[in-house]
C-alpha positions, 0 to 999 in steps of 0.5 A, a space after each residue: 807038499 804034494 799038490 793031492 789035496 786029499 793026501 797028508 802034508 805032514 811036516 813040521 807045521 803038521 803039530 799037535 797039542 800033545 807033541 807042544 807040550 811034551 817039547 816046548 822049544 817053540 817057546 823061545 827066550 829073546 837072546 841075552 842082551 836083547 832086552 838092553 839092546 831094545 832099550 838102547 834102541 827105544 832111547 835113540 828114537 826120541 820122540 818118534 810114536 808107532 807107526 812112523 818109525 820102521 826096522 830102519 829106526 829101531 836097528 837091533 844088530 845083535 837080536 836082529 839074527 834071532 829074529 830072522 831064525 823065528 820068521 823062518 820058524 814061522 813060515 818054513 817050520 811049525 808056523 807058531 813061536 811064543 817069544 819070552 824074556 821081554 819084562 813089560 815093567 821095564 817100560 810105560 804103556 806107551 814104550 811098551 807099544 813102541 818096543 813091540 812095534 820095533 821087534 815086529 817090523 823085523 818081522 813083516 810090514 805092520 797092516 791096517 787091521 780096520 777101516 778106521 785105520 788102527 794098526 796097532 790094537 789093544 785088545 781088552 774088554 770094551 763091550 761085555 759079552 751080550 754087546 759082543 754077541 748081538 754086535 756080531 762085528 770082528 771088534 765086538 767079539 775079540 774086545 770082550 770077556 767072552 770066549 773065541 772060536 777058533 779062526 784066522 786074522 786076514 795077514 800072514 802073521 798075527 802078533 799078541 803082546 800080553 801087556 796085562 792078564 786078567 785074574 782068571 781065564 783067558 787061556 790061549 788056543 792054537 792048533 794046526 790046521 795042518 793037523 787038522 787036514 791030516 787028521 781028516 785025511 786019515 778019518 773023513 776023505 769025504 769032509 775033507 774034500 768039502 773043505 776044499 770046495 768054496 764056503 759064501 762069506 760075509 765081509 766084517 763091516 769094521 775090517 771092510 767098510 760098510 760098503 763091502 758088509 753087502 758083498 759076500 763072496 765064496 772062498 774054500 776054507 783049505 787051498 794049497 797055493 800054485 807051488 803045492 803051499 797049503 793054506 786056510 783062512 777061516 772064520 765060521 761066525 762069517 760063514 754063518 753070517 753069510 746065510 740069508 744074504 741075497 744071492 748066498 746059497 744054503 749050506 749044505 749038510 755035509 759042509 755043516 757037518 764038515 765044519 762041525 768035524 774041523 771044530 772037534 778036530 781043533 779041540 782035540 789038537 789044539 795047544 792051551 797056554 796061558 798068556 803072561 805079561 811080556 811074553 809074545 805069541 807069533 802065528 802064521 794064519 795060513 797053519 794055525 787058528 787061534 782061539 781063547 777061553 773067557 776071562 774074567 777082570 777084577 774090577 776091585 783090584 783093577 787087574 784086566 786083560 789087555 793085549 796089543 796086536 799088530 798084523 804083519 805081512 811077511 816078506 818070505 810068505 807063501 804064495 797063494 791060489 789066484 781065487 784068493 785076491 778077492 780076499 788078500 789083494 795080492 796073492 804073491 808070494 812075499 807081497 804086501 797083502 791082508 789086512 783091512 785095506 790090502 797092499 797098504 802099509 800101516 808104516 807112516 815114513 
């Protein structure tokens, strides 16, 4: 990549929604074989629940090759890989979990995602939409019927199982933001340099503890790291969040018009998939933002949506400017870092 932040990236991280859809190889199956070889391994732990076993405990031999192939993908290729072939029917809720958190191991060390230490969430309904919207807390937001904007999780890779879908709606979004910096390059040099200079953030209570929601704090929302490596962690419902807090300036007109063009931009580049039961959607958060349309729960039927997720940090990551610790913790390449309590592992030995 060249270190000119407002020249191109290019490459294969570089996707559009249009060109995914034409080649869906970033659709990947699990191997022939993996599904008995995951049972085989569930069966040898006994009675060992997340989060106290790691890759050690749950050794694929024969899957372990094809999982290194999509940690390359994720950080050296498109940076987004869906894993199909998993049949969630063959396991009860709580193997379901233990199979997910075993394949993820393999991917990265599991992080605690909020303060109360939860390092592997079910993502469902629990608030309604109104609940969500005047809550304003990452938790709120995500565990409701409501749509998403798109954003970024604090780890290097976020991991979604579709344990069960809702009977409409809840369509996965993903774009590059690769893409996103090129298509500005392209079209607004100006917006695109605004994006890098730095935007006051609030700190979500729930991920950061109660104590830290009062210290906001400026970060750009695209960076390239000290090896060229691009990045951007970005949540605009914080940047918003931010304003009026003591000591945060106003935005600017061009930074608002700047996040305006990056949100069409997502909708224009983005991919739309609808999430199946079993299948796992991987995404490297300094490439892409995630978002989803709302959904519905058939309360008659007892037909819901509910996804796990697991943060990871990943041993092959990119390393990142120094401005970024305040968020990360660690801005190393392949360091432990992200999540709510950074450079802690969610493994319990």
């Amino acid at each position: 990549m060249t270190a000119h932040p407002i020249a191109p990236i290019g490459g294969r991280a570089a996707w559009t929604g249009a060109e995914m859809a034409r080649d869906t190889s970033w659709v990947m199956a699990l191997p022939a074989g993996a599904q008995e070889e995951i049972a085989a391994t569930l069966a040898a732990l006994g009675e060992r629940l997340v989060p106290r076993f790691d890759a050690r405990h749950f050794a694929l031999p024969a899957t372990a090759a094809f999982l290194r192939e999509v940690a390359q993908e994720l950080e050296h290729g498109r940076g987004l890989v869906r894993l199909t072939g998993l049949d969630p029917a063959r396991f009860s809720a709580a193997d379901l979990k233990r199979v997910f958190w075993g394949l993820m191991c393999h991917l990265g060390t599991p992080l605690p995602q909020n303060t109360t230490g939860e390092v592997l969430a079910e993502v469902t309904d629990e608030t309604g939409v109104g609940a969500a919207v005047a809550a304003g807390s990452a938790r709120a937001r995500s565990r409701s019927t409501g749509a998403l904007r798109f954003h970024t999780d604090k780890c290097d890779l976020l991991c979604l199982l579709c344990a069960s879908n809702g009977i409409a709606g809840g369509i996965s979004r993903i774009v590059s933001t690769v893409a996103i910096h090129d298509a500005m390059a392209a079209r607004r040099p100006d917006l695109l340099a605004v994006l890098y200079q730095e935007f006051w953030r609030a700190r979500p209570a729930d991920e950061e503890g109660e104590g830290m929601a009062s210290c906001p704090f400026p970060m750009p929302v695209f960076a390239r790291g000290p090896d060229g490596d691009f990045t951007s962690q970005y949540s605009r419902t914080y940047v918003e969040m931010a304003q009026g807090m003591p000591g945060v300036p106003p935005l600017t007109p061009q930074q608002v018009e700047a996040m305006d063009m990056l949100a069409a931009l997502a909708d224009e580049l983005c991919v739309e998939m609808p999430f199946e039961p079993g299948q796992i959607q991987l995404m490297n958060q300094h490439v892409t933002y995630h978002g989803r349309t709302a959904y519905a729960d058939d309360a008659a039927t007892g037909a819901r949506r509910n996804l796990l997720r697991i943060w990871l940090a990943s041993p092959i990551s990119r390393a990142l400017p120094a401005g970024h610790a305040d968020q990360w913790g660690d801005v190393r390449a392949g360091a432990l870092r992200g999540g709510a309590i950074p450079g802690r592992s969610a493994v319990a030995a």
